[in-house]
C-alpha positions as CSV (number, residue, x, y, z in Angstrom):
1,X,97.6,81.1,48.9
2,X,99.1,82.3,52.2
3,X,102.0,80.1,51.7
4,X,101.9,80.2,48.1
5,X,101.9,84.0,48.0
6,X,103.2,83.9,51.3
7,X,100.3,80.6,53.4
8,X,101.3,79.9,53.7
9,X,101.6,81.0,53.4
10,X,101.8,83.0,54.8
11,X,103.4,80.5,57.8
12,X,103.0,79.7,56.7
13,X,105.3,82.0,59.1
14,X,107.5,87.1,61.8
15,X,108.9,85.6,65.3
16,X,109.2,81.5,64.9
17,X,109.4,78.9,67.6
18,X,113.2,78.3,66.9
19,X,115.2,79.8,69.3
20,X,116.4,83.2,68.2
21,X,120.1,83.8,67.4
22,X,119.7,85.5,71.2
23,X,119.2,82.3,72.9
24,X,116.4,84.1,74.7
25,X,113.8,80.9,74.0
26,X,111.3,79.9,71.8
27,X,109.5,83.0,69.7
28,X,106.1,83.4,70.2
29,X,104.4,81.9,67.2
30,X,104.9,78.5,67.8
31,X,101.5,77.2,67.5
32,X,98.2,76.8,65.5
33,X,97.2,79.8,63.8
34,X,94.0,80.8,61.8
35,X,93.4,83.5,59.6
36,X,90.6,84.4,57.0
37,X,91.2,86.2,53.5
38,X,94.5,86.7,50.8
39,X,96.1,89.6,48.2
40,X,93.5,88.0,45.5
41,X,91.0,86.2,47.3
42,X,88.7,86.8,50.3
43,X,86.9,83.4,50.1
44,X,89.9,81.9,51.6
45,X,91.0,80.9,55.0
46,X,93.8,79.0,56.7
47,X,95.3,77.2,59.4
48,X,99.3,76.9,59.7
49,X,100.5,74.9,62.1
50,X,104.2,76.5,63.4
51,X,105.9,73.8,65.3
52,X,109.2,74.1,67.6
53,X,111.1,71.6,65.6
54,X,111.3,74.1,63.0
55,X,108.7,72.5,60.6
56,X,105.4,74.2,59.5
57,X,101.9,72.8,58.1
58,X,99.5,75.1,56.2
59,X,95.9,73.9,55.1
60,X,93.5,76.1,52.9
61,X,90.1,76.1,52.3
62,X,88.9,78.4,49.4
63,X,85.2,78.3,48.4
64,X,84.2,79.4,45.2
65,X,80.2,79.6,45.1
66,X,79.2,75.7,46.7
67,X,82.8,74.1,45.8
68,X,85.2,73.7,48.1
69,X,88.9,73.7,46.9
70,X,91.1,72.0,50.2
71,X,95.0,72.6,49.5
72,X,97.9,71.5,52.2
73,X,101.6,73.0,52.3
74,X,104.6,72.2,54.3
75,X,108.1,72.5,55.0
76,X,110.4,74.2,57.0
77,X,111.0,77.4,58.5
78,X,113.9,79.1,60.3
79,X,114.5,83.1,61.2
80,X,117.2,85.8,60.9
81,X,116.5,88.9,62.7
82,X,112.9,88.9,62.9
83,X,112.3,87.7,59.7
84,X,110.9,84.6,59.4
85,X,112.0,82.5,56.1
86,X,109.0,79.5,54.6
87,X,110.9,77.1,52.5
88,X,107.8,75.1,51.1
89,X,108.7,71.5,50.5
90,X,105.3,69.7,49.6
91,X,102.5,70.9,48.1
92,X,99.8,68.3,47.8
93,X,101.5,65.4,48.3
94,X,104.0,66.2,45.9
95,X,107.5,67.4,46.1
96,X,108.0,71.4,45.6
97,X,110.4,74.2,46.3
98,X,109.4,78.4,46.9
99,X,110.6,80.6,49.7
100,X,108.6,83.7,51.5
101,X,110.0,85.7,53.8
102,X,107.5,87.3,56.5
103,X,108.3,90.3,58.7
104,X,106.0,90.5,61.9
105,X,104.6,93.7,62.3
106,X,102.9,92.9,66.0
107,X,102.1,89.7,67.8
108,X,100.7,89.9,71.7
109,X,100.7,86.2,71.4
110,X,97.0,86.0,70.6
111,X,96.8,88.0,67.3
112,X,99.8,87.9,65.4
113,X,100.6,90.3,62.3
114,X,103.0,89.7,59.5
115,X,103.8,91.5,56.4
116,X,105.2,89.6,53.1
117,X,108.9,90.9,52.9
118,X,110.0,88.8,49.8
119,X,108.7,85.8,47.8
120,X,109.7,84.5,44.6
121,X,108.8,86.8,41.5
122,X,105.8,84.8,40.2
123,X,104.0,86.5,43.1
124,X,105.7,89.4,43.6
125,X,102.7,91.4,43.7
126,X,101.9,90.4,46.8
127,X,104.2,91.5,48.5
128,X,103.6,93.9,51.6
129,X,100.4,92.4,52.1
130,X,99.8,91.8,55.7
131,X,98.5,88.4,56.9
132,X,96.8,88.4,60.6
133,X,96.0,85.5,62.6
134,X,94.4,84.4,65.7
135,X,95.9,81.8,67.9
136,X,93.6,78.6,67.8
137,X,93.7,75.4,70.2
138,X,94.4,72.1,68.5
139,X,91.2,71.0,68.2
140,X,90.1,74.1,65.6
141,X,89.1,73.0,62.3
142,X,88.5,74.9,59.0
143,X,85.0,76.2,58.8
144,X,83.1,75.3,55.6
145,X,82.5,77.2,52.9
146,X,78.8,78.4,54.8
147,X,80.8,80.1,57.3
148,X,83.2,81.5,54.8
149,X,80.7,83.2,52.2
C-alpha cells in the first residue's frame, strides 16, 4: 500500500539518491528501507529498495489473520525540490502506471520521515499520511506474519 497509496509506496520514495538539481551528490535515501504499518492497515510492512540509478523496488507483506498477501512494485523515481516523485511501472509482474509524490519531513540517515504530498485521486485520502522508515542492510528480509500480528 505504501506505494500504492504512496509504497510504495511510499518509496516507494523525500530526498532521493539522484543527484539534486544542486549537484551537491547523492541524497540521502539511497538504500534499503523498512517500515511497518499504512493510512488503512497496520498489519502491513515493507521494504523499498531506493537505488542511485534512479529506479526503486517496493515489497509488501500484509497478513490478514494466518494468510499472508506478498505484493511487489517498481519503477522509477526522480526529485524536484525535495520532493520526491514514484512513477510505479509494474505491479506484480504486470505493466502499470500511478505517480506519488513524497515530501520528507526528517531523515538523519537512519530514520527517514516522509509525508504523502499528492497521489492520484483514487487514494486521495491518504494523503498527508506520514510513512517512517529505518535504514536496513541488504540482507534484511520481511518478517512473517508472527512477527507482524
Amino acid at each position: 500500500m505504501r506505494k500504492r497509496a504512496r509504497v510504495f509506496c511510499a518509496a516507494v520514495l523525500g530526498l532521493l539518491a539522484v543527484t539534486p538539481a544542486s549537484g551537491a551528490g547523492p541524497a540521502p535515501i539511497v538504500g534499503i528501507w523498512f517500515g511497518r504499518g499504512e493510512p488503512e492497515d497496520k498489519n502491513e510492512v515493507w521494504l523499498d529498495r531506493v537505488n542511485a540509478d534512479g529506479t526503486w523496488v517496493s515489497e509488501f507483506e500484509t497478513c490478514r489473520g494466518k494468510t499472508s498477501e506478498h505484493h511487489v512494485e517498481s519503477g522509477i523515481w526522480r526529485i524536484d525540490n525535495g520532493v520526491e516523485r514514484d512513477f510505479g511501472q509494474v505491479s506484480d509482474g504486470h505493466p502499470t502506471h500511478f505517480e506519488f509524490d513524497y515530501a520528507t519531513v526528517s531523515n538523519d540517515g537512519q530514520t527517514w520521515s516522509y509525508r504523502l504530498a499528492a497521489t492520484d485521486p483514487k487514494y486521495s485520502n491518504v494523503v498527508g499520511y506520514v510513512f517512517t522508515a529505518q535504514r536496513v542492510s541488504a540482507d534484511f528480509r520481511l518478517p512473517g506474519c508472527l512477527q507482524i500480528s
